[in-house]
C-alpha positions as CSV (number, residue, x, y, z in Angstrom):
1,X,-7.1,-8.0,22.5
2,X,-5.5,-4.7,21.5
3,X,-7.8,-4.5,18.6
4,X,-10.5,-5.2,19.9
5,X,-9.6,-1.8,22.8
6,X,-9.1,0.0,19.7
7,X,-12.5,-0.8,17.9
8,X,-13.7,-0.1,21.4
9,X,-12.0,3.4,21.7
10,X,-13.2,4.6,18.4
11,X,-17.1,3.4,18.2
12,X,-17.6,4.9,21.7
13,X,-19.3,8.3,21.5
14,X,-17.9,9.9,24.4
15,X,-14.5,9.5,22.7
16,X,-15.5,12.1,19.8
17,X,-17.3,14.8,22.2
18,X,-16.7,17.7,24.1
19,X,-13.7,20.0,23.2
20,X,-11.6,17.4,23.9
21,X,-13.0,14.9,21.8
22,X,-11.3,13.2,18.7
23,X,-14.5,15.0,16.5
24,X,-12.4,18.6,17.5
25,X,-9.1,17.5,16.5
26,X,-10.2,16.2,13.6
27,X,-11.4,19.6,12.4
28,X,-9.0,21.1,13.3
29,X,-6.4,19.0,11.4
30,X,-8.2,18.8,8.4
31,X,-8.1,23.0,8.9
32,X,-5.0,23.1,9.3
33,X,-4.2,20.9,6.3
34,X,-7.0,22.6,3.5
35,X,-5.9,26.6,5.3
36,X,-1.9,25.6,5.2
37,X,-2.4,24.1,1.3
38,X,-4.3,26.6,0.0
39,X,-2.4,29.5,1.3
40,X,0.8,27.6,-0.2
41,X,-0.8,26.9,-2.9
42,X,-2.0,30.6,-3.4
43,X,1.5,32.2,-2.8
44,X,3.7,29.6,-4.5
45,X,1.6,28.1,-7.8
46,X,1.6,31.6,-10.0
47,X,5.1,32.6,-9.4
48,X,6.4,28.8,-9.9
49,X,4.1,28.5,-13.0
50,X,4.9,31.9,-14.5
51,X,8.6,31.2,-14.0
52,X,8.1,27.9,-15.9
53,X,6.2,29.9,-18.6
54,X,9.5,32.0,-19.1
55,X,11.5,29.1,-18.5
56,X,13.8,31.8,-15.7
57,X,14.6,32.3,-12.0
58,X,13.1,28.9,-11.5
59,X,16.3,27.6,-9.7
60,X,15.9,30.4,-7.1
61,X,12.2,29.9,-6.1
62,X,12.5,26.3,-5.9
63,X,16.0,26.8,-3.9
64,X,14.0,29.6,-1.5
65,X,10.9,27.2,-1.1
66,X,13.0,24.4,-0.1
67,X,13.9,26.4,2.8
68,X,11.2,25.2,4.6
69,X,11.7,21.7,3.6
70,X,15.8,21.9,5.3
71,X,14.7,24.1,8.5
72,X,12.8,21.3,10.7
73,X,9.0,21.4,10.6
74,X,8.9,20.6,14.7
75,X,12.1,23.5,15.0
76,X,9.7,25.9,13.6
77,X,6.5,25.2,15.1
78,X,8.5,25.5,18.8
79,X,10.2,28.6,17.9
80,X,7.1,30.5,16.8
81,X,4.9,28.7,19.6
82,X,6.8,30.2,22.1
83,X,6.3,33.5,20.7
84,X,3.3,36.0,20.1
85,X,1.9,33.8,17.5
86,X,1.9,30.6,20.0
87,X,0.0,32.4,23.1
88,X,-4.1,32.5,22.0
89,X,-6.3,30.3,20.1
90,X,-7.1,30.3,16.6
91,X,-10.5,30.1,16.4
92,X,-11.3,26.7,15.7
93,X,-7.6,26.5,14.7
94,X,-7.1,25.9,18.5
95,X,-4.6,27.0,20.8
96,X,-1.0,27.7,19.2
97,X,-2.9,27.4,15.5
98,X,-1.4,30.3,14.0
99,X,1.7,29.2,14.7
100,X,1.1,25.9,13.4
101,X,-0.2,27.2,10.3
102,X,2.9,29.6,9.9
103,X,4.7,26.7,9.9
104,X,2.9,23.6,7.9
105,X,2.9,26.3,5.3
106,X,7.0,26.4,4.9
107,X,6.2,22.3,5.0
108,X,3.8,22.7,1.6
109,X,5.5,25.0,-0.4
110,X,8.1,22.8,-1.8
111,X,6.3,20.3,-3.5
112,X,4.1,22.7,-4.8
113,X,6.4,25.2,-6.4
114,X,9.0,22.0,-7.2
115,X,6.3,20.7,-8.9
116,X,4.4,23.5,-10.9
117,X,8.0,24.5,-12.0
118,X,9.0,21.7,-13.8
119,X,5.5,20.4,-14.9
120,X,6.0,23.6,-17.1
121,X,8.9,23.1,-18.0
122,X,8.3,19.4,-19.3
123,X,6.0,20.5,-21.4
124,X,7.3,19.7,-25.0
125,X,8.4,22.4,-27.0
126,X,7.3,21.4,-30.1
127,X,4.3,21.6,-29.1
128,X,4.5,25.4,-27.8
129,X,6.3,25.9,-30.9
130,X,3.3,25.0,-32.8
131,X,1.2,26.9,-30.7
132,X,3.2,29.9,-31.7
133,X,3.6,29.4,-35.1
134,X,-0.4,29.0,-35.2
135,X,-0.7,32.7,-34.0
136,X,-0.8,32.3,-30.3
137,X,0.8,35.1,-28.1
138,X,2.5,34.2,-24.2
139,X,-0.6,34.4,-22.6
140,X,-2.4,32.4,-25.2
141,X,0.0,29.7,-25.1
142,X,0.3,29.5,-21.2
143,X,-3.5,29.4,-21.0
144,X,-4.2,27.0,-23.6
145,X,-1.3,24.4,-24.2
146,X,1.4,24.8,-21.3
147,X,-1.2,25.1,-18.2
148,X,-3.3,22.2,-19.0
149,X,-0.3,19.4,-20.2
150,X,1.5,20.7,-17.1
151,X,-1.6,20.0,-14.5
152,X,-0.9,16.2,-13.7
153,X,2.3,17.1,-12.1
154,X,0.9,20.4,-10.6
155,X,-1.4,18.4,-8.9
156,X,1.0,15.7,-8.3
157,X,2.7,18.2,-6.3
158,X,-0.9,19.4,-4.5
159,X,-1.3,15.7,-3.5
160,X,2.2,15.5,-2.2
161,X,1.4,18.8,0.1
162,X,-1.7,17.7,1.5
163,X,-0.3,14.3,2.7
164,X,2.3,15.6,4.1
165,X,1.1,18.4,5.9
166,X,-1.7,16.0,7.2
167,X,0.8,13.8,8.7
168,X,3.3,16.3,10.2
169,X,0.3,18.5,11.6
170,X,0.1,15.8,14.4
171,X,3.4,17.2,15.6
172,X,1.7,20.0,16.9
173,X,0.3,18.8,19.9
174,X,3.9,18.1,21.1
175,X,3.5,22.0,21.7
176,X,-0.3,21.9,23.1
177,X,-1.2,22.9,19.6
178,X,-4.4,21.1,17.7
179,X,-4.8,18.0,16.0
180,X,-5.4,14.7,16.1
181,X,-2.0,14.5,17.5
182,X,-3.5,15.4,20.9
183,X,-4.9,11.8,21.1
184,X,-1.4,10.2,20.9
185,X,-0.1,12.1,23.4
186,X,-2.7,11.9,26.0
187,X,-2.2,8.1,25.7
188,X,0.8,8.1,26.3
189,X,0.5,10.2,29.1
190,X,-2.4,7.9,30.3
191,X,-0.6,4.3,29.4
192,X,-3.8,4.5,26.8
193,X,-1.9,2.3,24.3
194,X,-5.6,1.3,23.0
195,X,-5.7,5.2,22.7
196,X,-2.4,5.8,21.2
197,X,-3.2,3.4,18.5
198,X,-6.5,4.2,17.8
199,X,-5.1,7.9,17.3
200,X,-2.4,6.7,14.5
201,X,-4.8,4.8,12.9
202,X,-7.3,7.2,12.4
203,X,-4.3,9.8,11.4
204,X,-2.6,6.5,8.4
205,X,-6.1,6.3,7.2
206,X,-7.1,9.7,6.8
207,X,-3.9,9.9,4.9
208,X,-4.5,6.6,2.2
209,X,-8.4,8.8,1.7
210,X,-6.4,12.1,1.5
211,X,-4.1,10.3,-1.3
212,X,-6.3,7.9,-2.5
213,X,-9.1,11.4,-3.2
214,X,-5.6,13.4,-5.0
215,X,-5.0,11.0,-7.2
216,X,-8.2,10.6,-8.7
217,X,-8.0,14.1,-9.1
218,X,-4.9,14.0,-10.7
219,X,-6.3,11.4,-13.3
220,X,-9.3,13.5,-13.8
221,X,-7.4,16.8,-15.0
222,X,-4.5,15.0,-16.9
223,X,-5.9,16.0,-20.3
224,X,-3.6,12.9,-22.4
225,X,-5.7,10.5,-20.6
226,X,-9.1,12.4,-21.7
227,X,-7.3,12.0,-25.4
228,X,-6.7,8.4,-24.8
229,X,-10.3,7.9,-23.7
230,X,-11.4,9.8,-26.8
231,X,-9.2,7.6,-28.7
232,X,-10.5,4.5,-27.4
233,X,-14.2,5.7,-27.8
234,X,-13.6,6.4,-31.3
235,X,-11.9,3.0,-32.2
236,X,-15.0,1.4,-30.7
237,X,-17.5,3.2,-32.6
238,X,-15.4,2.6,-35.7
């Protein structure tokens, strides 16, 4: 019977309308999650893949990004709600969102710069020795040969933020901050368990679409599968 509550729950209309309706917090999560990304993404992806270009100082940026990944996510988010940045809404951020953002963006960073750093650095140096030797200068050889073998794992690392920060973002309403959270916790407030499951289902499979969506983007730009492909094509033909 608790399935069929659920189905219930999530095909009725009333349920996604009004600014307290699922249709909201859904916005506002997937907000939170493209702003918090993006911004980590921004800050952390040229240092991380410059560093990896010289092939120094990448200990300390992944040791200082990781900073967000030791502090708590929930630790920070009450900390900064509580404070100026957790007292008006957001836009349609929602109330507490700039706090929220502040912190799901300590959550994203270390994937991101983990990930750009060492995709760089996996690249194989014969190859960037051959780049060289064919007259290629640093930038040349970043642009060209190191940026594009290195993008699988960069976006490995994009795919790993995004997840993550979708799923954690739910912790905010535990601080009357947006999300989709909001619709656990009013169930439990209510004794809604049709509501509090229909709420973590709609959060587990927004997440498999979120991962499922990454990493056939992360197929896409890995440029040794397109050479495979080629490969294949020509073998055919042949």
């Amino acid at each position: 019977m608790i399935w069929a509550d659920v189905w219930a729950y999530l095909t009725d209309g009333a349920n996604w309308s009004g600014n307290q309706g699922m249709a909201v917090y859904l916005v506002q999560q997937l907000l939170l999650t493209a702003t918090s990304v993006a911004v980590a993404a921004v800050v952390g992806l040229p240092l991380a893949l410059w560093l990896g270009h010289l092939g120094r100082g990448g200990a300390l940026a992944i040791n200082i990004s990781n900073v967000g990944r030791a502090v708590p996510t929930f630790a920070v988010l009450v900390i900064l709600s509580v404070g100026p940045l957790g007292i008006d809404e957001l836009g349609p951020y929602g109330r507490a969102g700039l706090a929220t953002l502040a912190s799901l963006l300590l959550f994203a960073l270390p994937p991101i710069v983990t990930n750009a750093y060492v995709g760089m650095r996996e690249v194989d140096r014969d190859v960037v020795e051959s780049a060289r030797g064919m007259g290629m200068r640093g930038g040349e050889v970043f642009r060209r040969v190191e940026l594009p073998l290195s993008l699988p794992l960069v976006v490995t690392g994009m795919r790993l933020a995004v997840v993550q920060v979708w799923a954690t973002a739910t912790i905010a309403a535990l601080v009357a901050g947006p999300g989709l959270g909001n619709v656990v916790t009013q169930g439990f407030t209510s004794n809604d368990t049709a509501q509090v499951v229909a709420g973590a289902l709609l959060i587990a499979v927004i997440a498999v679409v979120l991962e499922g969506a990454m990493a056939g983007l992360e197929r896409l730009l890995d440029p040794r599968r397109a050479a495979r492909t080629a490969a294949r094509r020509d073998r055919a033909v042949t």
